[in-house]
FITOR-476203 format. One record per residue: residue in three letters; x negated, y, z negated of N, C-alpha, C in turn. Coordinates in steps of 0.1 Angstrom, whole numbers, plus 5000, padded with zeros to 4 digits. Layout:
// residues N
ALAXYZXYZXYZ...
***
This chain:
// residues 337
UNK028279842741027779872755028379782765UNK028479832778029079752789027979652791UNK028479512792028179402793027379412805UNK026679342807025879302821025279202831UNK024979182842024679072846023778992838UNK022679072829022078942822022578902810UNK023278982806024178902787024878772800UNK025878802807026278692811025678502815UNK024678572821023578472826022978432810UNK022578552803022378492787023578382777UNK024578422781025678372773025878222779UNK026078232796025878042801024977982799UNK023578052799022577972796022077912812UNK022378002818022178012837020878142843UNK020678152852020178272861020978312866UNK020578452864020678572866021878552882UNK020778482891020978452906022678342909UNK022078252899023778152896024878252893UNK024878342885026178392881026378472894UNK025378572897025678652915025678532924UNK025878372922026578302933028278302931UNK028378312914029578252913030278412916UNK030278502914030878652916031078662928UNK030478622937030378592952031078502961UNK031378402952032578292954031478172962UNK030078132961029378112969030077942964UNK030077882978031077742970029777662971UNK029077622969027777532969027377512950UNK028377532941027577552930028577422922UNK028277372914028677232902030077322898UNK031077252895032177302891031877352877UNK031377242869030677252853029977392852UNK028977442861028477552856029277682863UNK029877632875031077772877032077822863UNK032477682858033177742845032377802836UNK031577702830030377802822030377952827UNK030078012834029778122838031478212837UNK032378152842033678232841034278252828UNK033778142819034278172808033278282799UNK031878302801030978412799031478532801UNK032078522817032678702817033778732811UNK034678562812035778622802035878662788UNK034878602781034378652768033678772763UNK033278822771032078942777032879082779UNK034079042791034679132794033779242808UNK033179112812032279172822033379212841UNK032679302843033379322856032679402865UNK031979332876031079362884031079492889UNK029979532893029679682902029679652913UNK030879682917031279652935030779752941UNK030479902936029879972944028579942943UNK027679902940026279822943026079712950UNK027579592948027579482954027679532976UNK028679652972029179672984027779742992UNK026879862987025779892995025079762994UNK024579672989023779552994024479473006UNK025779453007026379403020026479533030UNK026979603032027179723042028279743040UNK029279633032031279683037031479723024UNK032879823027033579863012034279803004UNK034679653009035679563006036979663005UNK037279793017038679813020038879803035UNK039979813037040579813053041479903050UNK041679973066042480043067044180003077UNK045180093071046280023078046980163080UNK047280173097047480273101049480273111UNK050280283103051780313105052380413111UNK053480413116054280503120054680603107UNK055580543103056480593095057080513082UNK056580543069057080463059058480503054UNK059080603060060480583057061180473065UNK060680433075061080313081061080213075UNK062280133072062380023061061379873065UNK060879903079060279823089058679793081UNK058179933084056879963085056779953068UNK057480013055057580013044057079843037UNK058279753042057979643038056879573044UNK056079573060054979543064053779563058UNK053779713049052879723044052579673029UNK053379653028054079573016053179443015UNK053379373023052679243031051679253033UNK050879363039049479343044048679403030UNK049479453016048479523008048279402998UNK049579293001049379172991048579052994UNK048379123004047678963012046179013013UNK046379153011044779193013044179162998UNK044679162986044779192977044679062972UNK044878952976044878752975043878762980UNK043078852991041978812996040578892991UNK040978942977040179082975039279192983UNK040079252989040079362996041479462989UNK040879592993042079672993042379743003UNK043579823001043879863016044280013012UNK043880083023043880273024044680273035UNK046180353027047680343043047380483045UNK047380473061048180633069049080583073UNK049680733076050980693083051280883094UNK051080793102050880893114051580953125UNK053080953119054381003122054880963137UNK054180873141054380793155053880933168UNK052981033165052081123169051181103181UNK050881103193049781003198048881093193UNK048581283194047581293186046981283178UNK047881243166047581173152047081073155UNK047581003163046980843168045380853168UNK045480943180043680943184043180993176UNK043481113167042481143158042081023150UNK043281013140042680863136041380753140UNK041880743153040980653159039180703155UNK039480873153037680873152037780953143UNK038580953126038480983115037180953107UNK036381043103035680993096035380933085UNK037480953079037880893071037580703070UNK037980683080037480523082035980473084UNK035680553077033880483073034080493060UNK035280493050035380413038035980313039UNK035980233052037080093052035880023062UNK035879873061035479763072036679773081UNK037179783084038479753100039679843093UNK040479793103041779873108042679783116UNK043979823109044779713115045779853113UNK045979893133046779983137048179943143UNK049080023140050380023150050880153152UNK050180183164050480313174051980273177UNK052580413178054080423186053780553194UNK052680633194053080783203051980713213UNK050780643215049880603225050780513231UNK050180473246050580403251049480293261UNK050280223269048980143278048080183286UNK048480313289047180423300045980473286UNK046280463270045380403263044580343259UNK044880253267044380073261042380103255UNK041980153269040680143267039680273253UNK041080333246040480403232040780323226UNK040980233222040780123213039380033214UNK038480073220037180043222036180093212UNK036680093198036080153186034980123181UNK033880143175033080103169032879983155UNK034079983152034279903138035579833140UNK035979693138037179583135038079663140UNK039379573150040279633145041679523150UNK042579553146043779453144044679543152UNK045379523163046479633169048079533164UNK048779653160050079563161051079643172UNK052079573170053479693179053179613196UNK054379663200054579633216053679793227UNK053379863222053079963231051679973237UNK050779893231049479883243049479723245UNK049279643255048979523258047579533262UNK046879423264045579333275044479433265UNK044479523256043579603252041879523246UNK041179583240039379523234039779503229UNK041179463219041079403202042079263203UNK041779233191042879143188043979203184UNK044979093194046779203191047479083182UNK048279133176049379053167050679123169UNK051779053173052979113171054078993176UNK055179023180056578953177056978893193UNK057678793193058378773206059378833211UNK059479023218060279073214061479023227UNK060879043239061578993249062378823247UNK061878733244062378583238063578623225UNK063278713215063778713206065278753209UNK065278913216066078943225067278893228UNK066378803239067278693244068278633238UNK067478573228068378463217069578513216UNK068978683205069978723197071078763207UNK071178773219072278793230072778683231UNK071978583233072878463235073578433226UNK073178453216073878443199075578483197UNK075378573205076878663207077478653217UNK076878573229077478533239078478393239UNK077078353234077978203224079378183214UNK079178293211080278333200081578383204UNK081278363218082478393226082578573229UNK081878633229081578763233081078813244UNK081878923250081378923269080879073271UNK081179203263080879323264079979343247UNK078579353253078179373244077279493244UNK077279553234076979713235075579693226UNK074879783230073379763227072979923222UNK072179953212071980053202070480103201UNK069780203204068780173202067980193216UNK068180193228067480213241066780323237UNK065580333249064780423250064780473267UNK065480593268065780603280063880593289UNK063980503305062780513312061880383306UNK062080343287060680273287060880133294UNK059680103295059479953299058579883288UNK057079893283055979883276056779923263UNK057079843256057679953238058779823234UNK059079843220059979733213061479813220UNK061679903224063179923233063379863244UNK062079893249061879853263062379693264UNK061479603258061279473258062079383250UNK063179483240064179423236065479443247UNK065879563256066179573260066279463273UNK065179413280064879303290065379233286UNK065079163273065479013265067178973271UNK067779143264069279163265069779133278UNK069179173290069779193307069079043312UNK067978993306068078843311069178723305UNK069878803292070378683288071978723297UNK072278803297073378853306073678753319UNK071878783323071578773339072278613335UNK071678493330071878393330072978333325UNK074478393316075378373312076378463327UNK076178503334076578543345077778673342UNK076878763331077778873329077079003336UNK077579083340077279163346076679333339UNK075779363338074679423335075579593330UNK076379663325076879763322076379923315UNK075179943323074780103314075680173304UNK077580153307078180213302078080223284UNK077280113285077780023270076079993267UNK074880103269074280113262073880263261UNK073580223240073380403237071980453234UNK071780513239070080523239069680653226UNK068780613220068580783207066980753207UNK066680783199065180883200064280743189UNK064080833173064080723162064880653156UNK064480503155065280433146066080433132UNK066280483133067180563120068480503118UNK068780473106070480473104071380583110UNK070980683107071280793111071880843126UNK070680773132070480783149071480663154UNK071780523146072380413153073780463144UNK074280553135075680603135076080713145UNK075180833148075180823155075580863178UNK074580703177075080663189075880553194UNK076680513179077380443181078980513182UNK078780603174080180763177080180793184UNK079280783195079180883205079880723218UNK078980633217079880513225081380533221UNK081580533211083380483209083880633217UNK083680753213083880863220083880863230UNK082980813244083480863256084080703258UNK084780633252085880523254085280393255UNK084180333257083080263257084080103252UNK084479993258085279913254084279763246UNK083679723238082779653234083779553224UNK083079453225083079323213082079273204UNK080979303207079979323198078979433200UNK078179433190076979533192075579473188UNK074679483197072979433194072379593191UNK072279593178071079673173069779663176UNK069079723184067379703186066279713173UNK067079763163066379693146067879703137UNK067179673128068279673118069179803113UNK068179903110068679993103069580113116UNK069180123129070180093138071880083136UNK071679883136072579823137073379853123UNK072779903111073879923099074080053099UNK073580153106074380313108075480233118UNK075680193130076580163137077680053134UNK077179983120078479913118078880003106UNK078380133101079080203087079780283098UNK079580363114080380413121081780343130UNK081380183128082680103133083480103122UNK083380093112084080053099084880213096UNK084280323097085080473095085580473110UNK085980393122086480403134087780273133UNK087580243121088680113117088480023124UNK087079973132087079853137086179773124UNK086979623124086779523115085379433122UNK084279443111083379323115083379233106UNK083379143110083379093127084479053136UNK085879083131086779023139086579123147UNK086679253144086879303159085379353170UNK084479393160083179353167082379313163UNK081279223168080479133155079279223161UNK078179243147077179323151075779243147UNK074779283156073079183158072579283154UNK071379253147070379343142068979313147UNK067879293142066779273146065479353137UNK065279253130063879293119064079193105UNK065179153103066079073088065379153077UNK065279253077064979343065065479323052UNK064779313042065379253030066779333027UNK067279453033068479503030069779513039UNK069579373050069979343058071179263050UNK070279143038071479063033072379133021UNK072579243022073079303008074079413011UNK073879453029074879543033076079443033UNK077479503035078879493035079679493047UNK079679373055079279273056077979263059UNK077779123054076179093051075579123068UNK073879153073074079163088073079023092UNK074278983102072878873110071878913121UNK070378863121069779013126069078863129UNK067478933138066578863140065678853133UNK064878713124063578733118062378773128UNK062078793131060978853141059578783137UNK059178743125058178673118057278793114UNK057678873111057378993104056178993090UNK056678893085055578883068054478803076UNK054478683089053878603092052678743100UNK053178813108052678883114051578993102UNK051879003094051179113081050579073078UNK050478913075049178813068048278763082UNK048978743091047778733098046778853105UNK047878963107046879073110045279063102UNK045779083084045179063074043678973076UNK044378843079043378763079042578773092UNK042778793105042078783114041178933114UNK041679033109040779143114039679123095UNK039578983085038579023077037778873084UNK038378803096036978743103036278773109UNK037078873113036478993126035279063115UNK035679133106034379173093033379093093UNK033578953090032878843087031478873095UNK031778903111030578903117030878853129UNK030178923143030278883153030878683157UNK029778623148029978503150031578383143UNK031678483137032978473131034478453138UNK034178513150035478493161034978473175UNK036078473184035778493196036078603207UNK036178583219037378743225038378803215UNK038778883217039578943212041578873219UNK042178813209043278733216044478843215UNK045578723217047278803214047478703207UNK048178703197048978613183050178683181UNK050978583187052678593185053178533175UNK053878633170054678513159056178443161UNK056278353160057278273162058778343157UNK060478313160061378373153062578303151UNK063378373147064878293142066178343137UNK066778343143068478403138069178373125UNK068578513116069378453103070278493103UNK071278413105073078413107073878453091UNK074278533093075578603079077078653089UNK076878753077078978763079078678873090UNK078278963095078279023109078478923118UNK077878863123078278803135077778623130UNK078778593125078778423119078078363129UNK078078233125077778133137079478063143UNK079078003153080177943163080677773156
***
């Protein structure tokens, strides 16, 4: 027969109540009888009824995590991150993936699907800031991505404009003066094009190079596909560059497999910036130096802050912004100086 809460409590030689402290993680109990009791279930083979445990609290111990696109090498490994960290924190996690849709978006937002999860940790790409105020949901929620700001929730996401910057100065430093940029979003301002795009025209602004639309290629989705390309389509109408800033990674390696079948050498003849350091960043040919964006840091804390937000009103405060810190990991695309 399946073992039960009282063989256990029988086998330590405890109540009933002690073992539902220790199943509970309740830290107030003697170490001596916490083991007592773990080695009970281990012997037992006992394994609690979470669906009983869960109607006595109200939550399902799952969260939900709501994506663009998991063919995105981006979004693929993020979620990667937020199912392992939910999973260290026992919770589990239920992924959509909502083809960067704003429809899809909003439905979502009042799925009745998400009354099998405590929260939601979103990253819209088809909503935007005239948005903000549907994010005023009834239940937790975690926003990631650059497209809504000042919104009701707690936001987590990257320094995209700072980061930007760097990675331009990176290449500026390197002794580079025409640098062609991959990835624009023609009009945005609010969006990771947008705001990486700024990064790029303030660092210009301040190395005293002069700002050239000719030598940026603007496409749709982030695609390898899309940054080969519009990077054929630059060399085609004659476009004269020395390096290239990818606005993500997978971008920047369609446009350096399209410099390499155009016989230009990287990095001697153009050095190429990426931005995401995707685990398949270090393994392309030449290796690519890209931006870490704090990406894993950003997935664990989403994680953690939207299961304080669960915890209970008293458990947080306003709803904040949490940036994650970044850093240029330098390889054979565009070396260091």
């Amino acid at each position: 027969m399946t073992p039960t809460l009282h063989d256990v409590a029988r086998l330590a030689g405890v109540s009933i109540k002690t073992v539902s402290n220790v199943i509970n993680d309740y830290p107030h109990i003697r170490p001596a009888t916490r083991e007592k009791v773990q080695l009970a279930i281990a012997e037992l083979g006992y394994t609690p009824n979470l669906t009983a445990r869960n109607l006595r609290s109200g939550r399902t111990g799952a969260i939900a995590l709501a994506v663009p696109d998991l063919g995105l090498s981006y979004f693929a490994e993020l979620a990667a991150t937020v199912i392992a960290e939910a999973e260290r924190l026992g919770v589990v996690v239920l992924v959509e993936q909502t083809g960067g849709d704003r429809g899809r978006e909003l439905d979502l937002l009042r799925s009745p699907r998400l009354k099998l999860t405590d929260g939601l940790i979103f990253s819209p790409l088809g909503m935007g800031q005239d948005d903000a105020e549907r994010l005023s949901v009834p239940y937790p929620m975690v926003l990631l991505g650059e497209r809504i700001f000042d919104g009701p929730v707690d936001h987590v996401t990257m320094r995209n404009v700072d980061a930007a910057r760097a990675a331009t100065e990176y290449l500026i430093a390197a002794g580079r003066r025409r640098i062609a940029v991959v990835g624009a979003h023609d009009g945005e301002v609010i969006g990771s094009a947008g705001l990486r795009l700024r990064g790029y025209r303030e660092a210009l602004a301040v190395a005293g190079i002069a700002y050239d639309d000719a030598l940026i290629g603007y496409t749709t989705m982030w695609h390898r596909s899309n940054g080969a390309r519009t990077m054929r389509d630059l060399l085609a109408r004659g476009a004269e560059f020395d390096a290239v800033f990818g606005l993500n990674d997978t971008l920047a390696l369609g446009a350096m497999r399209a410099l390499q079948e155009s016989g230009r050498r990287v990095p001697d003849d153009v050095a190429v910036m990426g931005f995401d350091d995707l685990d398949e960043a270090q393994y392309s040919i030449p290796s690519l130096t890209t931006v870490d964006p704090g990406q894993a840091w950003i997935a664990r804390t989403a994680v953690q802050t939207l299961l304080a937000r669960i915890a209970g009103p008293a458990a947080g405060n306003a709803p904040g912004l949490l940036l994650a810190d970044f850093r240029i990991a330098t390889r054979e695309s565009a070396p260091a100086v």
